[in-house]
MIDRENGU-937076 format. One record per residue (C-alpha): residue number from 1; x, y negated, z. Coordinates in Angstrom, 3 decimals, decimal comma, always signed. Layout:
N
{NUM {X Y Z}}
...
// end
This chain:
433
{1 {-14,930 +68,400 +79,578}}
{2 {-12,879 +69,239 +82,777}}
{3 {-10,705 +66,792 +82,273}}
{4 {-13,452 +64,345 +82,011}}
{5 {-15,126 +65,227 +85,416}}
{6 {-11,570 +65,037 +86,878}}
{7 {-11,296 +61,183 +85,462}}
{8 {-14,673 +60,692 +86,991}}
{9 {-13,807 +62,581 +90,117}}
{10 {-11,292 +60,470 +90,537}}
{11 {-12,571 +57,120 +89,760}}
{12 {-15,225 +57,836 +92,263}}
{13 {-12,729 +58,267 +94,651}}
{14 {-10,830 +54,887 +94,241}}
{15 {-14,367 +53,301 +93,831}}
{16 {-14,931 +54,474 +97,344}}
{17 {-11,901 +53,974 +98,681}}
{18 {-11,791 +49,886 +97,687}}
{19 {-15,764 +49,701 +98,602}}
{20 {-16,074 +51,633 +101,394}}
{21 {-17,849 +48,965 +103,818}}
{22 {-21,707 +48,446 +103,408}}
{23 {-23,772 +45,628 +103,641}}
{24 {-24,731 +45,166 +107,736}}
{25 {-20,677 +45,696 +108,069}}
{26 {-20,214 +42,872 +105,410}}
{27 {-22,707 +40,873 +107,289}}
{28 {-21,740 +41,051 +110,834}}
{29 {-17,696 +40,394 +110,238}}
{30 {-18,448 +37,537 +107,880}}
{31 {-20,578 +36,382 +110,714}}
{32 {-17,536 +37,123 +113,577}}
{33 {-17,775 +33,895 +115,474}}
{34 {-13,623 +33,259 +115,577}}
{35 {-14,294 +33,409 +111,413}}
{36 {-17,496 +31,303 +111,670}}
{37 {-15,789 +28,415 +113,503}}
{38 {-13,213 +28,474 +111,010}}
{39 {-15,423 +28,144 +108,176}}
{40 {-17,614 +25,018 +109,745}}
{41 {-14,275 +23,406 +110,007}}
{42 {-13,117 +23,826 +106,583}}
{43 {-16,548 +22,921 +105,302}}
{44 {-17,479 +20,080 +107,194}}
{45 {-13,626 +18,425 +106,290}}
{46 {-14,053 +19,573 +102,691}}
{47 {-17,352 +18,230 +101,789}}
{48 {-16,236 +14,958 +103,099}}
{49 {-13,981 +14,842 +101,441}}
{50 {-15,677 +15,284 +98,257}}
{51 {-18,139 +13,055 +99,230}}
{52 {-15,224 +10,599 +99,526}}
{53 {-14,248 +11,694 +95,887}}
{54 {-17,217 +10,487 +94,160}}
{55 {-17,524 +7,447 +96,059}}
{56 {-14,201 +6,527 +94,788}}
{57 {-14,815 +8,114 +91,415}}
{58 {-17,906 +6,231 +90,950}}
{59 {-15,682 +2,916 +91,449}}
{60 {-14,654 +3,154 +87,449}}
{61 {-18,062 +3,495 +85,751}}
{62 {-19,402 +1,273 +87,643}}
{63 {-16,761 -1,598 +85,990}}
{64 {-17,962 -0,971 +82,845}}
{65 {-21,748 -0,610 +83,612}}
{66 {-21,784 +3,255 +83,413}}
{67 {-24,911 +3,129 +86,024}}
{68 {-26,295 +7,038 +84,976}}
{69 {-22,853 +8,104 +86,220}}
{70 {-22,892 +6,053 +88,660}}
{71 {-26,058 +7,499 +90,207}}
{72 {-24,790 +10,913 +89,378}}
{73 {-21,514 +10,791 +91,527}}
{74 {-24,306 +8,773 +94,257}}
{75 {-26,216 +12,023 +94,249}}
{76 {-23,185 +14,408 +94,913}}
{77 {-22,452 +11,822 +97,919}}
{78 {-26,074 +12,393 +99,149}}
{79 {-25,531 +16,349 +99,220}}
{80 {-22,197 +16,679 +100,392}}
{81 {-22,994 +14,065 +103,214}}
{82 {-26,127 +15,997 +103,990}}
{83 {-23,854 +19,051 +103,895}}
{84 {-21,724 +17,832 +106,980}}
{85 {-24,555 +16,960 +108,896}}
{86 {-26,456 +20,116 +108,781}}
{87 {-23,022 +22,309 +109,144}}
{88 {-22,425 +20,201 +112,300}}
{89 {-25,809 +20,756 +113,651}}
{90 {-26,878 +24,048 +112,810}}
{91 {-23,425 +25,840 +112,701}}
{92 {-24,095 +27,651 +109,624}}
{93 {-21,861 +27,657 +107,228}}
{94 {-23,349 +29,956 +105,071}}
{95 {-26,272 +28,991 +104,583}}
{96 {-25,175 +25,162 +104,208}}
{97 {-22,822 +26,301 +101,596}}
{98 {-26,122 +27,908 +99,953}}
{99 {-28,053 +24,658 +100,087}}
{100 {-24,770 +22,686 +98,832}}
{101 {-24,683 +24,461 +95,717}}
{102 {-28,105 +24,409 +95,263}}
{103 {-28,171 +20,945 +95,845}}
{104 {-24,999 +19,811 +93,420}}
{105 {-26,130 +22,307 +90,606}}
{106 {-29,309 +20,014 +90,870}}
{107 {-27,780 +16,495 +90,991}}
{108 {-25,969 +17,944 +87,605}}
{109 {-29,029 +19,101 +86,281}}
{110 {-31,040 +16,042 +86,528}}
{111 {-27,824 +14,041 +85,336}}
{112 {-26,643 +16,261 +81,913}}
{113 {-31,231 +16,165 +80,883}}
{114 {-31,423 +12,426 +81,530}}
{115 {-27,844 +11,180 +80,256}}
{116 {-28,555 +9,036 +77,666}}
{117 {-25,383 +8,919 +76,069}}
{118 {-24,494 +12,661 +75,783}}
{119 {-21,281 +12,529 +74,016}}
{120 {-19,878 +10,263 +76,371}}
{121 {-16,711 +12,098 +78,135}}
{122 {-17,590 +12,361 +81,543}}
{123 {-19,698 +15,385 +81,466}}
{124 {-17,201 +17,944 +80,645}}
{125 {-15,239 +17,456 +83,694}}
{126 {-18,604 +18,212 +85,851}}
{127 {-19,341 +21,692 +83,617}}
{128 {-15,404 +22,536 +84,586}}
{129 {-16,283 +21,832 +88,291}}
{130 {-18,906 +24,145 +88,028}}
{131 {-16,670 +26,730 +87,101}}
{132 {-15,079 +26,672 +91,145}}
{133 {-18,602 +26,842 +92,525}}
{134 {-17,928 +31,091 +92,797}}
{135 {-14,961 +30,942 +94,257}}
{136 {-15,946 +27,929 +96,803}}
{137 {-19,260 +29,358 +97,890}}
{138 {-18,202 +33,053 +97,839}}
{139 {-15,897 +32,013 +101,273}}
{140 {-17,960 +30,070 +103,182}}
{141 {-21,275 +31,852 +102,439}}
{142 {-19,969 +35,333 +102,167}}
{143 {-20,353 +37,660 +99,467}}
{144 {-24,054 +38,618 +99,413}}
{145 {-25,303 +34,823 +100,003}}
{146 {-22,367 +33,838 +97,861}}
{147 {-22,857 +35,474 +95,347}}
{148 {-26,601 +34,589 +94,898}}
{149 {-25,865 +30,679 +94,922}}
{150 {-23,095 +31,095 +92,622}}
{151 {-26,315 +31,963 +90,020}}
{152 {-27,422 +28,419 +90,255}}
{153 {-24,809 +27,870 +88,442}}
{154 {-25,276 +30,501 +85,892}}
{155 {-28,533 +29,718 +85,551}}
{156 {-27,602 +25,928 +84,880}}
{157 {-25,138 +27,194 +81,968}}
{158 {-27,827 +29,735 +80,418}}
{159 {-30,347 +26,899 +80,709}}
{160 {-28,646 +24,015 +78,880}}
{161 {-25,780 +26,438 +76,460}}
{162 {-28,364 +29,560 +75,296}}
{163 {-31,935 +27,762 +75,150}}
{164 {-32,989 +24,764 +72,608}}
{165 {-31,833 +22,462 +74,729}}
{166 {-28,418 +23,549 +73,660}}
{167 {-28,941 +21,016 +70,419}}
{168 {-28,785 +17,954 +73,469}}
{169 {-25,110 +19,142 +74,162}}
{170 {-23,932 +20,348 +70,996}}
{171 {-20,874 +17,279 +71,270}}
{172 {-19,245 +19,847 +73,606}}
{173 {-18,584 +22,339 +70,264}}
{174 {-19,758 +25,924 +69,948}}
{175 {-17,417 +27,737 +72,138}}
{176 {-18,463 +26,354 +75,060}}
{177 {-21,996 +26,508 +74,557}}
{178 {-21,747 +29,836 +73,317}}
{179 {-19,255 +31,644 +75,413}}
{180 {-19,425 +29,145 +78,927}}
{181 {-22,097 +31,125 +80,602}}
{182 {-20,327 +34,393 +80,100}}
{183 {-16,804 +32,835 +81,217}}
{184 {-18,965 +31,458 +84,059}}
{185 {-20,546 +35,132 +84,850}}
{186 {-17,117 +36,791 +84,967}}
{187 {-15,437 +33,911 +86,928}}
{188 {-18,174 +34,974 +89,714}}
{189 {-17,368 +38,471 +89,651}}
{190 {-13,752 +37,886 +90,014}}
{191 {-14,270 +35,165 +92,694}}
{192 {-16,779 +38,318 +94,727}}
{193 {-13,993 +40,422 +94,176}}
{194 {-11,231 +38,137 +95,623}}
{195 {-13,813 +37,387 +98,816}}
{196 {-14,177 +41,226 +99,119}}
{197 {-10,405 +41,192 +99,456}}
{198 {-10,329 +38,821 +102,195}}
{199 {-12,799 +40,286 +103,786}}
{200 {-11,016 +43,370 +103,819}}
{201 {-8,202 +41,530 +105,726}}
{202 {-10,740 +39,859 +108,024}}
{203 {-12,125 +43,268 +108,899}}
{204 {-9,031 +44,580 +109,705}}
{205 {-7,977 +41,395 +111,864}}
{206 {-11,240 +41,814 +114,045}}
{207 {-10,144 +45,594 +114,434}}
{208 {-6,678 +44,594 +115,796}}
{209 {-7,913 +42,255 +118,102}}
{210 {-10,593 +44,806 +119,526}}
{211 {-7,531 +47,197 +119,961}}
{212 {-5,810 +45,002 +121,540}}
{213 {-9,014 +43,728 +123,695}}
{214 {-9,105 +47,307 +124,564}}
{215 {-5,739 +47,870 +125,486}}
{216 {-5,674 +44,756 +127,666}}
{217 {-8,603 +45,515 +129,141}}
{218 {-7,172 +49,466 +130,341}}
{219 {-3,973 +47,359 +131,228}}
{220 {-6,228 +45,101 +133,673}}
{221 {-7,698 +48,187 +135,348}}
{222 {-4,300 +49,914 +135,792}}
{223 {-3,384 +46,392 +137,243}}
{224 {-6,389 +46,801 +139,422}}
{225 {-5,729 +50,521 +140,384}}
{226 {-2,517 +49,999 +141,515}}
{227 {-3,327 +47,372 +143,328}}
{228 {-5,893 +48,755 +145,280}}
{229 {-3,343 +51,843 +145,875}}
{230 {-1,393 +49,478 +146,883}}
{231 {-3,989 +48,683 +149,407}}
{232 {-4,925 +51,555 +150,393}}
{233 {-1,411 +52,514 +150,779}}
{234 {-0,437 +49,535 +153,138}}
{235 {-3,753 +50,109 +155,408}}
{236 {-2,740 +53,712 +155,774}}
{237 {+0,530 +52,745 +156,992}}
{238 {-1,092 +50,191 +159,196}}
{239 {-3,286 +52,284 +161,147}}
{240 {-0,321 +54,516 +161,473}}
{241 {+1,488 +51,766 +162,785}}
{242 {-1,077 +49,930 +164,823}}
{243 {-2,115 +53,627 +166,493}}
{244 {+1,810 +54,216 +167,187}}
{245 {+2,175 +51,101 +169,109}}
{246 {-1,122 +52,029 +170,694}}
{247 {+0,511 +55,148 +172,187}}
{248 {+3,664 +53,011 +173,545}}
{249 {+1,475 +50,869 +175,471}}
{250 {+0,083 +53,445 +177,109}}
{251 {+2,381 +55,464 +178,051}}
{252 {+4,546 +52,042 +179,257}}
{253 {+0,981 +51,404 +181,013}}
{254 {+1,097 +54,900 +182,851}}
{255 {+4,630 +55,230 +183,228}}
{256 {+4,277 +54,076 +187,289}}
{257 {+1,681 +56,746 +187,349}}
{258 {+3,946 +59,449 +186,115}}
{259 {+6,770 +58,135 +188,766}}
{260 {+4,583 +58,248 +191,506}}
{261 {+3,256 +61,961 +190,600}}
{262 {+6,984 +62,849 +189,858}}
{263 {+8,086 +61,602 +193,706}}
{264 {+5,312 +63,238 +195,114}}
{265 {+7,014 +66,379 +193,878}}
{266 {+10,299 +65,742 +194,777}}
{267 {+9,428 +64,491 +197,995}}
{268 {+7,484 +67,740 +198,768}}
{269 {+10,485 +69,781 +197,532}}
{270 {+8,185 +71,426 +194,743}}
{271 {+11,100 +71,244 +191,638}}
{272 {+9,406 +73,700 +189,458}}
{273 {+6,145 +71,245 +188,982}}
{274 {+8,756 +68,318 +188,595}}
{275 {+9,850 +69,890 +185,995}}
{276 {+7,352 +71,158 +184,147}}
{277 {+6,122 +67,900 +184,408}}
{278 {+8,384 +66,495 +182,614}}
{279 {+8,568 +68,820 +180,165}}
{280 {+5,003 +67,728 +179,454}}
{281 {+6,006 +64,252 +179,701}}
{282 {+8,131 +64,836 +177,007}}
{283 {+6,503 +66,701 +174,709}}
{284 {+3,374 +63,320 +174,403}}
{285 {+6,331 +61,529 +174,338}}
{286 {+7,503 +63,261 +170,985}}
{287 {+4,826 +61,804 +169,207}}
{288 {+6,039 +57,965 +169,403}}
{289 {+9,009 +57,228 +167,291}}
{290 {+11,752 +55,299 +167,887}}
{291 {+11,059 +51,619 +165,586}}
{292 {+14,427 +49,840 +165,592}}
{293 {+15,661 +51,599 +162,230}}
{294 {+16,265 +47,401 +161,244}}
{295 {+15,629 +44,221 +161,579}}
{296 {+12,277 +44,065 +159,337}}
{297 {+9,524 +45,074 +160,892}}
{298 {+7,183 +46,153 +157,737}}
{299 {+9,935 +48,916 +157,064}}
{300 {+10,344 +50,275 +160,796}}
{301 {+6,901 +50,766 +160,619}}
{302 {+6,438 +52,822 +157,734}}
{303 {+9,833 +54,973 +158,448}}
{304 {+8,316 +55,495 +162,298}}
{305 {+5,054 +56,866 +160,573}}
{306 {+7,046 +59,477 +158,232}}
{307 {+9,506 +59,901 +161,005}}
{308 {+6,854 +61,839 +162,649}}
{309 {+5,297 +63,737 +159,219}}
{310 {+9,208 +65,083 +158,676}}
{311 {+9,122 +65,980 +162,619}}
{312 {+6,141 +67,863 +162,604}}
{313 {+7,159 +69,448 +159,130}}
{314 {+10,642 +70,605 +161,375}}
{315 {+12,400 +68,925 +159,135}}
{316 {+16,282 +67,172 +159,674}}
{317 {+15,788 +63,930 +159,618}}
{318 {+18,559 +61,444 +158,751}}
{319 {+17,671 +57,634 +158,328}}
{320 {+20,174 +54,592 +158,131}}
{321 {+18,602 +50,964 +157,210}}
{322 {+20,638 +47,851 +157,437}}
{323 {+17,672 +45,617 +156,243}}
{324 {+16,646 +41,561 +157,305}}
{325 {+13,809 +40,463 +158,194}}
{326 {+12,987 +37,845 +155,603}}
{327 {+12,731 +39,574 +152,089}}
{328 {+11,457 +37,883 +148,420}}
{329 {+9,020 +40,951 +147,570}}
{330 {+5,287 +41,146 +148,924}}
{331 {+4,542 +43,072 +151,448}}
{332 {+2,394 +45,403 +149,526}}
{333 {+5,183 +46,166 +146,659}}
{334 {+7,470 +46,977 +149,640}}
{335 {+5,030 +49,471 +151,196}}
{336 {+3,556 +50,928 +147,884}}
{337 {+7,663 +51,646 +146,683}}
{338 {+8,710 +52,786 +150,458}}
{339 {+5,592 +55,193 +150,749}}
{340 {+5,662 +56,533 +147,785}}
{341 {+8,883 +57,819 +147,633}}
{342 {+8,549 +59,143 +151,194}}
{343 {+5,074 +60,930 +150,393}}
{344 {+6,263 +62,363 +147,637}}
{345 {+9,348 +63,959 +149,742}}
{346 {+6,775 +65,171 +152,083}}
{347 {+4,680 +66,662 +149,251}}
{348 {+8,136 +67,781 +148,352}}
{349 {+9,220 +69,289 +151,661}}
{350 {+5,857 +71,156 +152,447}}
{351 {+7,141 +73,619 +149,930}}
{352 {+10,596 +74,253 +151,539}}
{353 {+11,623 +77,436 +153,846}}
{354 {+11,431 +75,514 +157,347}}
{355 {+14,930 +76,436 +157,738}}
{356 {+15,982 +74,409 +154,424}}
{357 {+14,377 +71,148 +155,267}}
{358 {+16,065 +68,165 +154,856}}
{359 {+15,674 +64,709 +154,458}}
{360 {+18,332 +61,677 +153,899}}
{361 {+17,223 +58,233 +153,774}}
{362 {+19,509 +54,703 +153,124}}
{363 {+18,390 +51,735 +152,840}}
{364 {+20,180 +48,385 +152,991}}
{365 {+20,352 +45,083 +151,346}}
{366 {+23,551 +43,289 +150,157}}
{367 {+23,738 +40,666 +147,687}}
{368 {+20,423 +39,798 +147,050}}
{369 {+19,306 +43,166 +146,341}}
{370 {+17,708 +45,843 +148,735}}
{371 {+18,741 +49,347 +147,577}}
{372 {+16,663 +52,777 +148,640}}
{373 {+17,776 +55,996 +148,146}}
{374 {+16,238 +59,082 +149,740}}
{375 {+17,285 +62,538 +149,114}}
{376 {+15,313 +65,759 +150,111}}
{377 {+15,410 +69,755 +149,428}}
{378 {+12,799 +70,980 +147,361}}
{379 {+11,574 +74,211 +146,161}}
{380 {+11,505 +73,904 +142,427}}
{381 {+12,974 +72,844 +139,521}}
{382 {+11,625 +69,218 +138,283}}
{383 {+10,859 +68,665 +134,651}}
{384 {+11,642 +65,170 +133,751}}
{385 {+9,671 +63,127 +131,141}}
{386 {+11,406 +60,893 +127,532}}
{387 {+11,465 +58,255 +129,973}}
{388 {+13,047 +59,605 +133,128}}
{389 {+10,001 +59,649 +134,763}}
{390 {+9,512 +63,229 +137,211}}
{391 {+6,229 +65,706 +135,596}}
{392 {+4,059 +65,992 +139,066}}
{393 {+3,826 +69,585 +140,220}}
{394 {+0,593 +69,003 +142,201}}
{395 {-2,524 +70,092 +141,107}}
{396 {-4,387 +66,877 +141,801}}
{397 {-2,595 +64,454 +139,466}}
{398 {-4,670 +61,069 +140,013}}
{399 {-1,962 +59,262 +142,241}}
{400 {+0,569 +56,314 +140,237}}
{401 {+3,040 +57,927 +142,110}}
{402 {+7,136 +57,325 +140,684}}
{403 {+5,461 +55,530 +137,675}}
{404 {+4,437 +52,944 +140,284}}
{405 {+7,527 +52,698 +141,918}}
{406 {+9,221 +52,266 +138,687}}
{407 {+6,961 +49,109 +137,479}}
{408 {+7,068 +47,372 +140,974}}
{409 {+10,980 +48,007 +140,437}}
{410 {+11,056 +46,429 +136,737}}
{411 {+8,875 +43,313 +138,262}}
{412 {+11,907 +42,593 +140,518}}
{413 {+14,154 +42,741 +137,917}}
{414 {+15,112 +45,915 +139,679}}
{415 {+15,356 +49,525 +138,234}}
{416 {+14,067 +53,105 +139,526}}
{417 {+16,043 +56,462 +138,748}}
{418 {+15,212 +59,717 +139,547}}
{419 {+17,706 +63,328 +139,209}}
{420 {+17,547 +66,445 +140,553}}
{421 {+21,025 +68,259 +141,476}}
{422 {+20,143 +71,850 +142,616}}
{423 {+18,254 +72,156 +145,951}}
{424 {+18,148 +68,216 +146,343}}
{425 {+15,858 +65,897 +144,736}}
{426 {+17,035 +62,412 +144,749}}
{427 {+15,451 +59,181 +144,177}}
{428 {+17,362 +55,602 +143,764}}
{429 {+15,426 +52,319 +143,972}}
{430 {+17,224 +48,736 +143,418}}
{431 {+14,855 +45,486 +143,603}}
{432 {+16,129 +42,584 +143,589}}
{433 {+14,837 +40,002 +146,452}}
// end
């Protein structure tokens, strides 16, 4: 007994497992439109083709005055010919398949009750094209609405091989009236079964392609996130610049109104207030940075903005760039690469005994490719991801950070590295433009 409920236990199990999808599933991926257009296509080319068939077929009865036949294979043209219309026009395949069948198993009907010559040959061939209908039907129409025309057929066979009208065919012998519309009944159970297979693999296709719908889709908005880091990135360093050049101007603009104030002084003999003039002179004058690091503009800019983060952090600065004007790489990669490596050295520095600070930035380009390194003390000791990539120590992780600066690298056909050796965190950038 237990080992009977463990047979059943288990065949319920792999019962499950093959049919585990239910109907609305079945319905709605059989209905998938990329599966739908397929299936008008195949339809519409095969039952022209068939209609084609008998028009050619009906070509040799009609030389020897086989007119029944004749009108037979004329009624199959009528269907299938209606068939492409209405799968054209509606864009239904399944139901058009339903009404196909429906409509042959008809045509066949009429034609096997009115043949007046029923032991003529002819007529077996159309009782072995029945025999496809399941397996035809069952693809285009699906399995439910497959499966119910493929009982036109059935019912045909049951009709004409297991009622008296069985007598009218009995030319065909008595294994094929007798045993036909069982052969028939298990041909469209295997033929459901082999649809439910594909349909397995059509279910599974339509799952891929949402994955991968969803994964381009989370790929377009880290696309768009970057880029409006990017953004926000480059405006930042912008403002910086624009308000930096802001300052020079005015201080050029007052600089004849500092002179005059500073003769005044002199003239009167009063050195102390010349010199504690300039003294405060100096100090607002600490707050514009030198911007000649190079010849490209874009880069001055954003190392004259951190210039004066790594001065107000007391921090040794050390900066050497040997860069043109004129490079292949948008303006935006160029900032969001530049900035983030020198934010995250800030970040970086913030954390440093004053004392300890220390910063050491090259940049240059030789040979078609523009090389950064920048090297700066930290406090701790960086973890390093499978990939090379540093683990972010801050507790606000939402930034793209050295991830970014990697990718914009790869998209040059550069390459982004990143070590730690001791106190000194060091960062290496090559991009080729």
């Amino acid at each position: 007994m237990e080992n009977k409920n463990i047979f059943f236990q288990f065949v319920s199990r792999k019962f499950k497992e093959i049919f585990h999808y239910d109907l609305l599933e079945i319905r709605d991926i059989e209905r998938a439109p990329r599966f739908m257009e397929h299936k008008i296509y195949l339809l519409s080319r095969g039952a022209l083709g068939m209609m084609l068939l008998c028009i050619v077929l009906s070509l040799i009865p009609l030389s020897y005055g086989g007119y029944h036949l004749v009108m037979t294979y004329m009624g199959l043209v009528a269907v299938f010919g209606l068939s492409v219309f209405l799968v054209k026009y509606f864009k239904r395949p399944d139901y058009v398949a339903v009404c196909c069948v429906l409509g042959v198993v008809i045509v066949l009907g009429i034609a096997f009750i009115t043949d007046p010559d029923p032991e003529s040959v002819g007529f077996d061939a159309f009782w072995l094209w029945i025999l496809i209908i399941p397996f035809l039907v069952d693809y285009f129409a699906g399995i439910v609405l497959g499966g119910l025309a493929s009982t036109f057929g059935l019912i045909l066979s049951v009709v004409y091989m297991w009622t008296p009208l069985r007598v009218r065919f009995a030319c065909y012998g008595q294994d094929i009236l007798t045993y036909y519309p069982a052969v028939y009944f298990m041909l469209t159970v295997w033929a459901a079964l082999i649809q439910y297979q594909i349909f397995g693999y059509q279910a599974e296709e339509l799952e891929n392609e949402r994955v991968r719908q969803k994964q381009q889709e989370e790929h377009i908005r880290y696309i768009s996130k970057r880029q409006e880091e990017r953004i926000r990135n480059m405006e930042k360093q912008l403002a910086a610049y624009e308000e930096n050049r802001t300052l020079v101007e005015r201080y050029h603009h007052d600089l004849r109104h500092y002179t005059r104030v500073l003769r005044e002084y002199l003239r009167g003999g009063d050195i102390y207030k010349a010199v504690g003039y300039l003294n405060e002179i100096d100090g607002n004058l600490d707050q514009v940075v030198q911007m000649t690091y190079c010849e490209n503009h874009l880069i001055n800019s954003i190392l004259s903005v951190f210039q004066m983060r790594f001065r107000r952090l007391a921090c040794i600065t050390k900066i050497m760039a040997s860069v043109p004007e004129d490079l292949k790489i948008k303006d935006l990669d160029l900032t969001a690469i530049l900035s983030n490596i020198l934010e995250d050295a800030c970040d970086a520095l913030q954390k440093v005994d004053e004392e300890k600070r220390l910063v050491n930035i090259k940049i240059n380009y030789r040979d078609g490719k523009l090389r950064i390194q920048v090297e700066n003390t930290c406090a701790v000791r960086t973890r390093f991801t499978e990939d090379g990539l540093p683990v972010s120590t801050k507790e606000v992780r939402g930034g793209i950070g050295t991830k970014s600066v990697r990718d914009i690298a790869l998209e040059y056909q550069g390459a982004a590295g990143f070590n730690q050796e001791g106190d000194r965190f060091i960062t290496m950038v090559v991009i080729g433009c």
